[in-house]
C-alpha positions as CSV (number, residue, x, y, z in Angstrom):
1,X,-20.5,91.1,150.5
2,X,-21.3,91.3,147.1
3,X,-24.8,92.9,146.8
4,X,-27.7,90.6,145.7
5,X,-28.4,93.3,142.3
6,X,-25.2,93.1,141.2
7,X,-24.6,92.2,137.6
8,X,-21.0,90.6,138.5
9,X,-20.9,88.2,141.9
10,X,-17.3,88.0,143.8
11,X,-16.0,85.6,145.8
12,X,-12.7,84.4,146.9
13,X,-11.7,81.0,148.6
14,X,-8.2,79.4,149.0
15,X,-6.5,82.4,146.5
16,X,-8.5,82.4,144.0
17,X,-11.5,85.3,143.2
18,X,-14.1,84.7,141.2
19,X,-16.1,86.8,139.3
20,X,-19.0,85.7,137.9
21,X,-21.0,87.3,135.1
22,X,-25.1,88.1,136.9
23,X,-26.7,88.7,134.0
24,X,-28.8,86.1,132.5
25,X,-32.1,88.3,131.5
26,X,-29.5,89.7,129.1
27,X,-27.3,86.8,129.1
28,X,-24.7,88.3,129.8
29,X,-24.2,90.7,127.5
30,X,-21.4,93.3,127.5
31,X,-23.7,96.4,129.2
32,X,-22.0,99.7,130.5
33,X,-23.0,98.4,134.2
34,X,-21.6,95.2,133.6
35,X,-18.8,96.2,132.2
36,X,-18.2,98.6,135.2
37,X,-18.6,95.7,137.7
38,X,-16.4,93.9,135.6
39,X,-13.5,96.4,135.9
40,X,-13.9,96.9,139.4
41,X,-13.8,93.2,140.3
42,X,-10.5,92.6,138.4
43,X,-9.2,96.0,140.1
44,X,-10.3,94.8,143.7
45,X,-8.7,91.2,143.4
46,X,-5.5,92.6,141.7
47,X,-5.5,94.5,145.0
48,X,-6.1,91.9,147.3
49,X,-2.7,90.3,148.0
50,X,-4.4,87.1,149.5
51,X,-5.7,86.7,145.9
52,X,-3.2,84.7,143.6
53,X,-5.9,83.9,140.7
54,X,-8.5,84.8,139.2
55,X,-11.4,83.0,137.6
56,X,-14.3,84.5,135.1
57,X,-17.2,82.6,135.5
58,X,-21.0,83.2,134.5
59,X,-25.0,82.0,135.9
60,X,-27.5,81.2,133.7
61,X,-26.8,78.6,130.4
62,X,-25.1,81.4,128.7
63,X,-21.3,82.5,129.4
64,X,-21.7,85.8,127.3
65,X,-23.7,87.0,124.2
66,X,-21.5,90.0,123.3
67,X,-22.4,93.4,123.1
68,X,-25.5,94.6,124.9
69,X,-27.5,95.5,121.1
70,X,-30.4,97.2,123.2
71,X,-28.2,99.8,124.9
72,X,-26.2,99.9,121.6
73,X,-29.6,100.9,119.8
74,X,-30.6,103.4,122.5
75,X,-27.2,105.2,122.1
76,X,-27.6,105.6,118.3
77,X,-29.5,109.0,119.1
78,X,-26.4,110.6,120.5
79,X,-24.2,109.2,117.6
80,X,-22.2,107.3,119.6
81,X,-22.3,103.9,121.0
82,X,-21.0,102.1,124.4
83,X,-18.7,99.9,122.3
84,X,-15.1,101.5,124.1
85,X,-15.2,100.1,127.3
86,X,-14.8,96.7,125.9
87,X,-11.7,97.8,125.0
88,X,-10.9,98.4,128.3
89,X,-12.2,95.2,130.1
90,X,-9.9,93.4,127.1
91,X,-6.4,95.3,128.4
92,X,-7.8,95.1,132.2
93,X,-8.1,91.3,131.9
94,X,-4.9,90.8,129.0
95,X,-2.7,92.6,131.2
96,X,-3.5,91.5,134.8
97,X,-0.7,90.6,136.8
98,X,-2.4,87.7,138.3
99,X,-3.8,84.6,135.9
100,X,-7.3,85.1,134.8
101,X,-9.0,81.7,134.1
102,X,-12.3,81.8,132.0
103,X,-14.7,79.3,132.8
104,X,-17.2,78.6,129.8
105,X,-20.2,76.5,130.5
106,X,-22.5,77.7,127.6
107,X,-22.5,79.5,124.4
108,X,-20.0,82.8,124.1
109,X,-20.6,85.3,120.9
110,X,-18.9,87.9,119.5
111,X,-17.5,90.4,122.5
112,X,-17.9,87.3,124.4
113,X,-15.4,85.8,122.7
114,X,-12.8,88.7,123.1
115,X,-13.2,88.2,127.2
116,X,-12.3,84.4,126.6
117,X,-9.6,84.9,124.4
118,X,-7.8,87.7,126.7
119,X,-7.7,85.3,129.5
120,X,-4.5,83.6,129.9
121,X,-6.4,79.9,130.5
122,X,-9.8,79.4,129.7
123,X,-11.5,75.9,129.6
124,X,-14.9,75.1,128.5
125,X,-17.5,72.6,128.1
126,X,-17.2,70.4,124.9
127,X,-21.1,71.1,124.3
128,X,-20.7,74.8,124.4
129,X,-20.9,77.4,121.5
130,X,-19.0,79.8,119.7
131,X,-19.2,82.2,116.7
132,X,-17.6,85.6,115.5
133,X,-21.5,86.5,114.2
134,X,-20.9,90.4,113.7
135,X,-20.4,90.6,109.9
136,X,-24.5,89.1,110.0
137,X,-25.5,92.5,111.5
138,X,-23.4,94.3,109.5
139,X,-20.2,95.2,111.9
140,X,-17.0,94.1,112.5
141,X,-15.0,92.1,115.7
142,X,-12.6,95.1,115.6
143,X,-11.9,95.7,119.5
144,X,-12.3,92.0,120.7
145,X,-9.1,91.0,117.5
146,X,-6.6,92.4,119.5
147,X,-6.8,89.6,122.2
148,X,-8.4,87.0,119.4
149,X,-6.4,87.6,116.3
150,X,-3.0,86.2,118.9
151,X,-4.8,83.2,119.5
152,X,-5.8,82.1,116.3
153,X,-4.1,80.9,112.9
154,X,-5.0,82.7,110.0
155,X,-6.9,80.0,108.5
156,X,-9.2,80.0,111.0
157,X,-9.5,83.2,112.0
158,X,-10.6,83.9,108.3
159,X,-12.8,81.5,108.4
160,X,-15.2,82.2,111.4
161,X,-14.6,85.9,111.3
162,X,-16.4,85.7,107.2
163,X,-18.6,82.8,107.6
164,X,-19.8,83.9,111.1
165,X,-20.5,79.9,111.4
166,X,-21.2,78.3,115.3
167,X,-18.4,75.8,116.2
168,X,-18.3,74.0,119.2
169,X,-15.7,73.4,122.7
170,X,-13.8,70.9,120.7
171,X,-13.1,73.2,117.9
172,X,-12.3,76.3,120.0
173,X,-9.6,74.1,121.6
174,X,-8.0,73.2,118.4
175,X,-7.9,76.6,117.3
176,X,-6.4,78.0,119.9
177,X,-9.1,79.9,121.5
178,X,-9.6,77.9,123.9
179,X,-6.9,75.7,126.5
180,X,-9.2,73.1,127.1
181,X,-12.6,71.9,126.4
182,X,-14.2,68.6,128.5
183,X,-17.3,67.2,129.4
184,X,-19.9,69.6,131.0
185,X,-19.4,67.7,134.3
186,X,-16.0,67.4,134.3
187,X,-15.7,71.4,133.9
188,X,-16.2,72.5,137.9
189,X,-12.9,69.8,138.4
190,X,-10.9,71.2,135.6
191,X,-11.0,74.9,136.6
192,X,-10.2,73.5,140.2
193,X,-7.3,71.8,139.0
194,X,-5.7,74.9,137.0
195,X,-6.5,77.1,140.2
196,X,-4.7,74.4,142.4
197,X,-1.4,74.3,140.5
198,X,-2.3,78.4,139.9
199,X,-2.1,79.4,143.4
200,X,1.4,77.4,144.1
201,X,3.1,80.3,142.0
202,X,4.9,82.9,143.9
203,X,2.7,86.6,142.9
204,X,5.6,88.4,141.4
205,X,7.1,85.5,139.5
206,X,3.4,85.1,137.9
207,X,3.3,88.9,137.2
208,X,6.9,88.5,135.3
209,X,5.6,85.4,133.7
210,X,2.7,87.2,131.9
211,X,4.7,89.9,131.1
212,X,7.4,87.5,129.0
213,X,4.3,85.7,127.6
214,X,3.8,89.4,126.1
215,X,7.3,89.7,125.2
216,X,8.4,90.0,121.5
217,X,11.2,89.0,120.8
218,X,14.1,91.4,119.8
219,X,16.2,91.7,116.4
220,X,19.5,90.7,118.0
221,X,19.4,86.9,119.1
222,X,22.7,87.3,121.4
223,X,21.5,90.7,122.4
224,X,17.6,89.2,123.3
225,X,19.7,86.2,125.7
226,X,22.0,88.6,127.5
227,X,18.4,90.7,128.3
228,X,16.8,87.6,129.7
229,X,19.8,86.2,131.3
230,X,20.0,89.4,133.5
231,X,15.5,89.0,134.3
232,X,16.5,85.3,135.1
233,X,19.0,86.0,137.6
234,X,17.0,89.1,139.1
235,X,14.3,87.0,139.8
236,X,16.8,84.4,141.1
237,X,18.3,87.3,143.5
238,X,14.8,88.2,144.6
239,X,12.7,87.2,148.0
240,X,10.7,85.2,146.2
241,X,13.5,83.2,144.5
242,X,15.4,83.4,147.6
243,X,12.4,81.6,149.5
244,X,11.2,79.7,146.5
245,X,14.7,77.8,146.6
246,X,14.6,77.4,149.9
247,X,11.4,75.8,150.4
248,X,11.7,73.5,147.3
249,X,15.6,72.5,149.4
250,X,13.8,71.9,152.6
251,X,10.7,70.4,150.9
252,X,8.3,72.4,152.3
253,X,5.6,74.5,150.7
254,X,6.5,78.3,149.8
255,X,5.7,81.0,152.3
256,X,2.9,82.2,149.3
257,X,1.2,78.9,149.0
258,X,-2.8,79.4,150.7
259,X,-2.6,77.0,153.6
260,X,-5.5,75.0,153.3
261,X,-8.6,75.2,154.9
């Protein structure tokens, strides 16, 4: 049971965990604690094999406002500052073998936006926020580009990242940053709806999914195919696309669908 001081909340129902951001004196911001939580949240469900998906959720009107500036401040005496473990929540969410699905109900900023972006779906209300606002106090979005910059055309990414101007759901889903954006009270259904379809994967064929999604592609087009045709019929070969086959033949659901409650 999650305790009742913790600055992330767990839960997991029908295959999915999800980890909500407990922070709202703060909201949310990207603190060493939370950031801890964070890590140990994904680490737990990516352990869990009952857990298929994964979704980042958040209390209070504000999904995250970046870097925690307080504890930044305070760390200025020892001449460093508590910016690297952002670094690691980014890979630890990026490069999860199970989907990560950010759920944004309110405004995200700066580091905030680096969470959402590293997420393989996130979907957010049309009313919420956005903005890239470091270069206004005088820093960079240095760590949170490496799951952003992917996301984003150049246009646009040289746009926000300069003018450090607010855009709203509607924009983020244009760009790129975003894989949905829909009414406020539409966004509990949407979220369900991606878990739903989410959880009919089979776990290793997700993994291997993600990890193509990561893929570049190589120099040698014939050389690239023959590469993929062997993964293809690997996964084919497996248990899983031994059983997936199977089931789909004798239309039944697959042995790693949650049964329903």
């Amino acid at each position: 049971m999650t305790s009742p001081d913790a600055l992330v909340r767990v839960a997991t129902a029908r295959g999915v965990t999800t980890l909500t951001l407990h922070s709202p004196h703060n909201r949310n911001a990207l603190s060493t604690p939370l950031m801890t939580e964070l890590l140990a949240g994904l680490a737990g469900a990516v352990a869990d094999d009952a857990v298929r998906a994964i979704v980042l959720d958040h209390t209070g009107p504000v999904f995250c406002s970046g870097a925690d500036l307080k504890e930044t401040a305070a760390a200025y005496a020892s001449g460093t500052v508590p910016a690297g473990m952002l670094g690691d929540v980014l890979v630890a969410v990026r490069e999860c073998p199970k989907p990560v699905v950010a759920k944004v109900a309110g405004p995200a900023r700066a580091g905030g936006l680096g969470l959402i972006a590293a997420a393989d779906l996130a979907v957010c209300a049309q009313e919420a926020t956005f903005a890239f606002t470091e270069v206004r106090i005088g820093v960079i979005p240095a760590v949170i580009s490496a799951t952003v910059l992917p996301r984003l055309g150049q246009r646009a990414a040289a746009e926000l990242y300069l003018t450090g101007d607010t855009f709203d759901g509607r924009r983020a889903a244009e760009i790129g940053l975003v894989t949905a954006a829909v009414p406020a009270d539409e966004l509990d259904a949407a979220v369900e709806r991606y878990c739903a379809s989410l959880v009919k994967g089979a776990p290793g064929a997700l993994a291997g999914a993600k990890e193509l999604l990561r893929r570049p592609a190589g120099p040698d087009l014939r050389a690239d195919i023959a590469e993929l045709a062997a993964l293809s019929t690997g996964y084919f070969l497996s248990d899983e696309g031994r059983e997936g086959v199977m089931a789909f033949r004798e239309k039944r659901p697959a042995a790693w669908v949650p049964a329903e409650d």
